[in-house]
N, C-alpha and C positions, 0 to 999 in steps of 0.2 A: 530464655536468656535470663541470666542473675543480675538485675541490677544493683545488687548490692555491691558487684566485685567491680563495677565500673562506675562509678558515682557522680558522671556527667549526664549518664543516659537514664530517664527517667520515664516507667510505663507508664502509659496511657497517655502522653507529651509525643515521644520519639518511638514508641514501638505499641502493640497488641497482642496480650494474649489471646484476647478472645475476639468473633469479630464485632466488627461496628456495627450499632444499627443504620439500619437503610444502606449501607456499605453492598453493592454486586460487584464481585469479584471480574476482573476484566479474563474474558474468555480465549480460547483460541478455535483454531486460526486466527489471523490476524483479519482487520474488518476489510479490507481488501479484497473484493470480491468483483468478480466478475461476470456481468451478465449477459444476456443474448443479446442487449442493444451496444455492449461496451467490451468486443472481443478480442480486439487488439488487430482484426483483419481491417486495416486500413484501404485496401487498396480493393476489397470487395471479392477477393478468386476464392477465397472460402476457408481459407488455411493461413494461420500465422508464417509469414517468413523472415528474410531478411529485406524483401521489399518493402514492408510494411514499417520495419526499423527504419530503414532507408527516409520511407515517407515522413516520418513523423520527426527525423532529424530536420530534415528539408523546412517542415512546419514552423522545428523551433527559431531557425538561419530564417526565415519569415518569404522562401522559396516557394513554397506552394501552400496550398489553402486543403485542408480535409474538414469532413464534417469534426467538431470541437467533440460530440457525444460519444465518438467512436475512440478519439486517442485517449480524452479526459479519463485513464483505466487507474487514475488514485482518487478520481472522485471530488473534487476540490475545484472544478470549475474551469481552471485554468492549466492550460498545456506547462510543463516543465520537467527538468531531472526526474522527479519521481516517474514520473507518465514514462518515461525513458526508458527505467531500471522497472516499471514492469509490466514493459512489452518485451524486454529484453530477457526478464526472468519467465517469463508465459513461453515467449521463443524457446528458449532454455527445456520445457518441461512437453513440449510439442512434439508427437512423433513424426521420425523421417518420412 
């Protein structure tokens, strides 16, 4: 970038050429992971379904009770939206 031809934006302020020290680059996949304790299998038969969705909606409507370790799959402690969108996205990626 030329910051001379935009004379608001100023390196080393608003942009880098080079990188920063102590700067780690954020990586991918996203940190979102999934482990043997946090499968998204709510309901314990072994396999993600739509049961499992089922269950975890019921959890948030305060319907039934699951273990927190199992649905908590954004990692944050507490059940919500995200826990939703990805058990929903694991369903998604699960074969028939």
């Amino acid at each position: 970038m030329n910051s001379a031809s935009i004379p608001w934006i100023t390196e080393g302020r608003d942009f880098f050429n080079t990188p920063m020290p102590g700067y780690t680059p954020y990586t991918y996949p996203h940190p979102l992971t999934l482990t043997a304790d946090t499968t998204g299998d709510l309901d314990g038969d072994g396999t993600v379904t739509l049961a499992d969705l089922r269950l975890m909606i019921q959890m948030l409507l305060g319907q039934t009770t699951v273990d927190l370790a199992k649905a908590d799959l954004d990692g944050n402690g507490q059940l919500g939206l995200g826990d939703v969108r990805a058990l929903f996205l694991l369903l998604l990626k699960e074969p028939s």
